[in-house]
N, C-alpha and C positions, 0 to 999 in steps of 0.2 A: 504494500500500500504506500502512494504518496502521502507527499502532505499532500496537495491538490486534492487526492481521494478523501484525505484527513477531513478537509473544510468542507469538501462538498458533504461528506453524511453526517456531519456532527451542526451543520448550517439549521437544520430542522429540529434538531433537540429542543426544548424547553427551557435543560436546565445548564449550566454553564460548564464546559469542558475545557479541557487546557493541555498543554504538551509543553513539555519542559524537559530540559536536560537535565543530568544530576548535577552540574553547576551551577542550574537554578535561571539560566535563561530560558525564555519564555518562546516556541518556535511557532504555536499556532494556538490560536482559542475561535470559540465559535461566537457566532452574534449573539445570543443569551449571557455569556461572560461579560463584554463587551458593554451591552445593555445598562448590564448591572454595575458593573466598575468597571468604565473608560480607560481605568489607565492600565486594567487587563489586556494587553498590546500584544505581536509579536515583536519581539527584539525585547522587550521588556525585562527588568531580574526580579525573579522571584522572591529573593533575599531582601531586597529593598521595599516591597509592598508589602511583606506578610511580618506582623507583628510578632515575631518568631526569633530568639537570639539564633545566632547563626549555626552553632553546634546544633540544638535543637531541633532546626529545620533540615538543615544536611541528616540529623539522625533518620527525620521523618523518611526525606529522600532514599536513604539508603535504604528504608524497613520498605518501602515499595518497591526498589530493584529488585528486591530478592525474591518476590513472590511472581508466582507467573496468574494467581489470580489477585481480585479486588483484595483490598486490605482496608478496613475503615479506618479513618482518623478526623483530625481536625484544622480550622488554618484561620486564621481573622486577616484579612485583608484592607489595605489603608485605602479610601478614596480620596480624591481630589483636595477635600477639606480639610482630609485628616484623621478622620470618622474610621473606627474599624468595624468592619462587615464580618461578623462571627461565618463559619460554613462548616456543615458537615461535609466530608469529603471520600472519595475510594479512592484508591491509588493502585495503581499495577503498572510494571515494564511494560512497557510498548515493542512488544518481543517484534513487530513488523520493522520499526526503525530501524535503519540500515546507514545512519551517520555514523559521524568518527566519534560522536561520545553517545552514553548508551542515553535514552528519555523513557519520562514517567508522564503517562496517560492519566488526567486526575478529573473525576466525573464532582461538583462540586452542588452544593444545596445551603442555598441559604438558612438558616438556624433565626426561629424565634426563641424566646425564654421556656416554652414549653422542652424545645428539642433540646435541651445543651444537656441535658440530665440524660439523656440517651445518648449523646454523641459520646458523655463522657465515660458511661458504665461499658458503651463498646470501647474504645480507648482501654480502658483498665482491664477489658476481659482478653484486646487481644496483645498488653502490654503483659498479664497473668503468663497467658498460653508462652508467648515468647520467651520470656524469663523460667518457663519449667522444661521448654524444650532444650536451652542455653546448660540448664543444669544437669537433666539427662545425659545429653552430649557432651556435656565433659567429663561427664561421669563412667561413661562406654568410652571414650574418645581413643585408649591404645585399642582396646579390646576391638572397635570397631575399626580401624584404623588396619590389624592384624586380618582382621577377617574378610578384608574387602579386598586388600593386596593380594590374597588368598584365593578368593574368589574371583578376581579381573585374572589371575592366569591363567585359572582352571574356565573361566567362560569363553577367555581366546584360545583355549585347545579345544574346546569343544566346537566355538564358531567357527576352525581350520577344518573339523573333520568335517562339523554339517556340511558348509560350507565346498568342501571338496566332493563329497557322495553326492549334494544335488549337482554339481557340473559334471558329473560322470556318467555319462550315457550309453556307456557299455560294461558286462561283465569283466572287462579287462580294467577296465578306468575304473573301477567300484574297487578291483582288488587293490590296485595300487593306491586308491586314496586311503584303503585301510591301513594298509599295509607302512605309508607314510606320516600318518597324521592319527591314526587310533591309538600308539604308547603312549603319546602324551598326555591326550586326551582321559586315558584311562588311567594315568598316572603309571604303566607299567612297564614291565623292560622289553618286550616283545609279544606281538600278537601273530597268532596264526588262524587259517582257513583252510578247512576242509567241506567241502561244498558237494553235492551230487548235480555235476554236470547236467544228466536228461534231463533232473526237474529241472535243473535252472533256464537252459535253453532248450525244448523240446528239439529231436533232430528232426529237418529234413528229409534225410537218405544220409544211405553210408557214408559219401563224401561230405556229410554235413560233421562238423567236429568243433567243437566249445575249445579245444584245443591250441589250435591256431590265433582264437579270438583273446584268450585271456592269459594266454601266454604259460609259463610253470612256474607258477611264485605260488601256488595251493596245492593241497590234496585233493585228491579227486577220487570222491567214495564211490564211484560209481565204474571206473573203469581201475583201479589201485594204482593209479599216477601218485607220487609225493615228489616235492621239491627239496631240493638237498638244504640242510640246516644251514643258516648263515652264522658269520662269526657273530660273536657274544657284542652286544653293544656296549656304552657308556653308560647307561639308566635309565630315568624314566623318561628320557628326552629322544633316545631313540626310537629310529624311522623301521629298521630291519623288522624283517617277520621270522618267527620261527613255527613250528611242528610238530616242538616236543611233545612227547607222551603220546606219542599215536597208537602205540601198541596196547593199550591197556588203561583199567581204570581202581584207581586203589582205593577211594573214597568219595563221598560227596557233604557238600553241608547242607544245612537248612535249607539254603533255597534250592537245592536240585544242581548243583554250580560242580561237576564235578574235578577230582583233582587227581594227577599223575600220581604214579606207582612210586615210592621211595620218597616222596615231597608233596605230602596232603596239603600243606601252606602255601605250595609256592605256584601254581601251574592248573587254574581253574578253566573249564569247557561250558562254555554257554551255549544252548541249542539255538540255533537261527529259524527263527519258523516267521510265514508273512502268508496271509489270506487262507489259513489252515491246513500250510502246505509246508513238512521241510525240509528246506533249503540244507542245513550242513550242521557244522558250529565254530563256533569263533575261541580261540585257544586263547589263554594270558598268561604270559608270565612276568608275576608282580616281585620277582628277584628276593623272594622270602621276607619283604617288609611287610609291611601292613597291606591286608588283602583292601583294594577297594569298597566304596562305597556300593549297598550291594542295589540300592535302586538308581545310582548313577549308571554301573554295568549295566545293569537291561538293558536302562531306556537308551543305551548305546549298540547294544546288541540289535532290542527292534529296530534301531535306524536302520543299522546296516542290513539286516533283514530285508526292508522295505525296499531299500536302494536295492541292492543285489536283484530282490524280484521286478522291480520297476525296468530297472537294467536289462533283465533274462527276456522279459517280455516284449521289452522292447527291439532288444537284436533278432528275436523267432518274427515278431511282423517286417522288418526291417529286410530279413533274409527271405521271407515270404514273398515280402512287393514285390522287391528284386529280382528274384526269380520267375512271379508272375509277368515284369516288367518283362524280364530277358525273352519270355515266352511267348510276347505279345511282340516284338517286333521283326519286322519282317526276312524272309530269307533275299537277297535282292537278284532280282534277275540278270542272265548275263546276256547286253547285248551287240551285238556287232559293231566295229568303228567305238564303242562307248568304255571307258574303263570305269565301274561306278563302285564304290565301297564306303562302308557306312560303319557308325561305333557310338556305342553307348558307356559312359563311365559313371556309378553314384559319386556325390558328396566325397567329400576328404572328412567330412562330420560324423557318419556316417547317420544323417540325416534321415526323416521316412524318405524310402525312394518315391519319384515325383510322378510328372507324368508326362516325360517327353516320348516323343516319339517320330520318326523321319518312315518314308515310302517311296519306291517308283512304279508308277503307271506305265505297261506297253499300251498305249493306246492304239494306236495303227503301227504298220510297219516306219512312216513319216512323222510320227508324234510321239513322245516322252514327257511324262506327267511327273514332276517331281512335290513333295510335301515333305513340310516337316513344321514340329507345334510344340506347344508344350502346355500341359492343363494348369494351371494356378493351386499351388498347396503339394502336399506331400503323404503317401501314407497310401494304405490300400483302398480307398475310396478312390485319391487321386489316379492311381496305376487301374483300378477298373473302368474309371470315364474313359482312359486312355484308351484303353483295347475297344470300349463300345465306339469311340468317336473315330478311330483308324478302319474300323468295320465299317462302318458310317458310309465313311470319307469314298471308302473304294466304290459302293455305290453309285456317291454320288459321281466319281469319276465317271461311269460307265455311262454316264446321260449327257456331262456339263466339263464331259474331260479337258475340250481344247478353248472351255471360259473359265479362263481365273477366278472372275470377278463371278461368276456365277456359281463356282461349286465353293466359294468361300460365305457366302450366300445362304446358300442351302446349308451349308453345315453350322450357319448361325442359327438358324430358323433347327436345324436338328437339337439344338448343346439348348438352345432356349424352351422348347419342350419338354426334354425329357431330360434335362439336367437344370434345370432353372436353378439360377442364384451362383451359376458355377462358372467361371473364365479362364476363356484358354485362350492364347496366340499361335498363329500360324501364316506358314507361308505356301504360295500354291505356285507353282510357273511349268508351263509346257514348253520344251523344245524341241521346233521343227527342224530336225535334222539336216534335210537338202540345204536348207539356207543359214541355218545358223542361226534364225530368228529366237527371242525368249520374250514367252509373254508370263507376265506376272502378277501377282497380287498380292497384299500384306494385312493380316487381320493384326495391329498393334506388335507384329512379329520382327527382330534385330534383319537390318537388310545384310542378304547372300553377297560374299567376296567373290568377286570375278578374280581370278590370276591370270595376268596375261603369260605368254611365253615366256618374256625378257625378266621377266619376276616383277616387275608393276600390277598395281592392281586395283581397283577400286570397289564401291561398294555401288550395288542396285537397291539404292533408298528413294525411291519413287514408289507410287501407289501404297501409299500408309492407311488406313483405315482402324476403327478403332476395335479393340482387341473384342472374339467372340463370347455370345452371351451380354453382353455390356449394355447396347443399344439399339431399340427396337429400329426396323427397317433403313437401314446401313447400305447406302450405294458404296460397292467393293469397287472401284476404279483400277485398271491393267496400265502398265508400263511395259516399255518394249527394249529389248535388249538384243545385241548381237555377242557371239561364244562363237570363235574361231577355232580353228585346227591347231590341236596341243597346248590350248588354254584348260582352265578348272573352275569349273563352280562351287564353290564351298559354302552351305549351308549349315547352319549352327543355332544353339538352345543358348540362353545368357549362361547355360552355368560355364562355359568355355572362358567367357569374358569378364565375367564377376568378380571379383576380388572385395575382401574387408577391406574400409580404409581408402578404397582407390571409385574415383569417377569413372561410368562405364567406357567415355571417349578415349581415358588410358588404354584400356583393353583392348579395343577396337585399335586401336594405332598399333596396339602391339601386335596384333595379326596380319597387321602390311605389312610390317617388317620383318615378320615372317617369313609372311610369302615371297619376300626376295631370296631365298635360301632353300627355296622348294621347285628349283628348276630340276628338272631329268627326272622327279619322282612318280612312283605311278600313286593311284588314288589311294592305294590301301595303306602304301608307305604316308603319304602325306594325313592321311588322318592319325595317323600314328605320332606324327610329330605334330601338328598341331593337337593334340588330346593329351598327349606329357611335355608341352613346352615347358610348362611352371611344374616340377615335379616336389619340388617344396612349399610350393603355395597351398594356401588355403582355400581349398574350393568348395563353399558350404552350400551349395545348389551341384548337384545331376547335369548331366549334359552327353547330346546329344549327337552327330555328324552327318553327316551325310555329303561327300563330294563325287563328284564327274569330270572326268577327263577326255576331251575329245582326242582322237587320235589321230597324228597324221596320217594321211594316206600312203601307200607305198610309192618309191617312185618309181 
């Protein structure tokens, strides 16, 4: 809030309001203060109007900074004459101010003889309060003092581990956040997991394996994988995991916590169980000191519980889409004079797979239908609009193959029906072969790179329209292109070009400059290097390829 805000809503009050620093300059008041004592001013000091010795008024000031609500008190005010104006008054920080010194918001009421007997028993009841809480607190002040120091470390190992398990979105990233951030948390010298793999991520098929994803820093009760013991840490500050006691159980306490064979103190098993299913258990070794707090362990156990299954379930849809994704896109035809090859890669996030997807149309022997799109969002909703909308698509080719602007059209009026509320981009373009002609169309979709021979190359950003689904009755408008002998058209999905941190026109530059370095390639090698140019980057979107290369003729 400004002042400007300040004067405009306190303009309508009644009763008189005021804004003042804790040096007692006066920064705004409203026309009811004003009204009532003139010399109620901005610029004004506070100190000099108010019949208040100075200590006394700075006290007042202070006992209002401190409170983030109303605090009653009292103030007489000098007018013009001379006269003091008794007022009952609230007082609180004006926690909105954002000057260099901190201000106190004071809502203020004139006092008749009736009132001063009440302004002054509140005075005394919350001068009482003050002076018991003053002596409280110094009363606790090491003890509290001990406990809080105690507590601020113990709450930032815990905010490290929460902290880490919600950014972990895979069974691999869950182990590691434990494995990094749970001794300390738990005050102990090393933690260990043993986990049953199937439940956590149902498989697929036999080539489907939790193995690869989560790396060997667990045991794995379901197939008898164990990760070899790490050296002995430094305390309770260590990161390392360990797996002692795996072979055996020598006792348990109270809570069911149970403890390694030869050292009942030192080495407790908590069961990991999440949505009545479990998961494993989480090992501790508390270095034979004092066993943890036993309802801190839990509720550290059920995190990571919850993580781990939020995790498992998320990498089985993840590999699911994926697959459904792989299985929905097309085998590409092979045609003569044409070298055409196409690639699909997920996230580096390992994000829900999305919903791109690329096609070629033989329409006639003379015509080549090319598409490629991608549906808005991620996840297996996203990847089955896909496969409905590429079924669609082919359809529509079969009627509206050699009109862009037509079968972009129709597949608005399809996504609008039977997908309503859902948006996809795409791009449509036929090439006439004999001539080299390309006619196109663009529903909000990144325009196709032409590469010329000499490795120049630009982009076909004509015919823009707004992305499908969006906009009732949409004229799809064509653009006209020509594609020589041993040139490339290279089609693409933003995840190619996306980058955190960077504007997409970055991206897009960096694939001309690519293209200069992609002479003599054939189609399948050049998607290849453009789909791992950035092999360290960050690619939190999917993405999709699709290029064509015409071929010289022999001589």
């Amino acid at each position: 809030m400004s002042l400007d805000l300040f004067r405009a809503i306190t303009k309508l009050l009644p009763h008189p309001v005021l804004l003042a620093t804790a040096g007692g300059r006066i920064l705004a008041v409203n026309t009811a203060a004003t009204r009532l004592v003139p010399e109620l001013r901005a610029g004004a000091d506070l100190f000099a109007l108010a019949d208040e010795n100075t200590d006394g008024l700075r006290g007042h000031l202070g006992h209002w900074l401190r409170s983030g609500d109303p605090l009653p008190g009292s103030l007489k005010i000098k007018d013009s004459r001379g006269e003091l104006i008794p007022f009952r008054c609230h007082g609180a920080r004006a926690t909105w101010w954002t000057g260099p010194e901190p201000a106190i918001q004071l809502h203020l009421t004139r006092l008749d003889h009736a009132d001063q007997f009440v302004a002054l028993s509140q005075q005394v009841r919350a001068l009482n309060k003050e002076m018991a809480f003053r002596r409280a607190a110094e009363a606790e002040r090491e003890h509290l003092l001990v406990a809080e120091q105690t507590g601020r470390i113990r709450l930032n190992r815990l905010y490290r581990l929460t902290a880490a398990l919600a950014a972990a979105a895979t069974p691999a990233a869950v182990v590691e956040a434990v494995h990094d951030t749970a001794p300390a948390a738990l005050g102990a010298r090393s933690v260990g997991l043993a986990l049953h793999s199937e439940r956590l991520v149902p498989s697929l098929g036999p080539a489907d394996s939790l193995r690869a994803a989560a790396g060997d820093s667990w045991t794995d009760l379901d197939h008898g994988h164990a990760p070899a013991l790490p050296e002995q840490g430094p305390g309770p500050d260590a990161t390392t995991g360990r797996a002692d006691g795996a072979d055996g159980v020598a006792g348990a306490d109270a809570a069911g916590r149970e403890a390694a064979p030869g050292s009942p103190a030192r080495l407790l098993r908590l069961p990991l169980e999440a949505d009545g299913l479990s998961l494993g258990e989480l090992t501790i070794d508390h270095d034979g000191g004092p066993p943890p707090d036993e309802a801190h362990v839990t509720a550290i156990a059920q995190q990571i519980a919850q993580a781990l299954r939020r995790a498992g379930l998320y990498e089985h849809e993840h590999r699911l889409a994926e697959r459904l994704q792989r299985s929905l896109l097309p085998v590409l035809p092979v045609i003569d004079g044409l070298d055409v090859a196409g690639r699909y890669a997920p996230g580096s996030d390992l994000v829900d797979v999305g919903g791109d997807w690329y096609d070629v149309h033989v329409l006639d022997g003379d015509h080549i239908g090319l598409t490629i799109g991608d549906v808005a969002g991620h996840g297996l909703s996203e990847a089955t609009a896909m496969g409905q909308i590429s079924a669609a698509l082919r359809g529509i080719v079969l009627r509206h193959g050699r009109r862009p602007g037509a079968v972009l059209a129709e597949l608005d009026h399809f996504l609008r029906a039977y997908h309503p509320g859902r948006m996809a981009t795409a791009c449509y373009l036929v090439l006439h072969r004999p001539s080299g002609t390309l006619h196109y169309a663009r529903a909000g979709h990144l325009p196709p790179l032409l590469i010329h021979a000499d490795g120049s190359s630009s982009f076909l950003d004509r015919a823009l329209a707004p992305p499908l689904g969006m906009v009732n009755d949409v004229a799809y408008t064509e653009s006209e292109a020509r594609i020589a002998a041993g040139e490339t058209l290279l089609l693409f999905t933003d995840g190619l070009v996306e980058r955190r941190g960077e504007i997409l026109d970055a991206g897009l530059d960096r694939l001309t400059g690519l293209a200069r370095r992609t002479a003599g390639l054939s189609a399948d090698e050049l998607c290849e290097v453009f789909l791992h140019h950035q092999p360290s980057a960050d690619k939190p979107d999917d993405c999709a390829l699709l290029a064509l290369r015409t071929t010289r003729p022999e001589a």
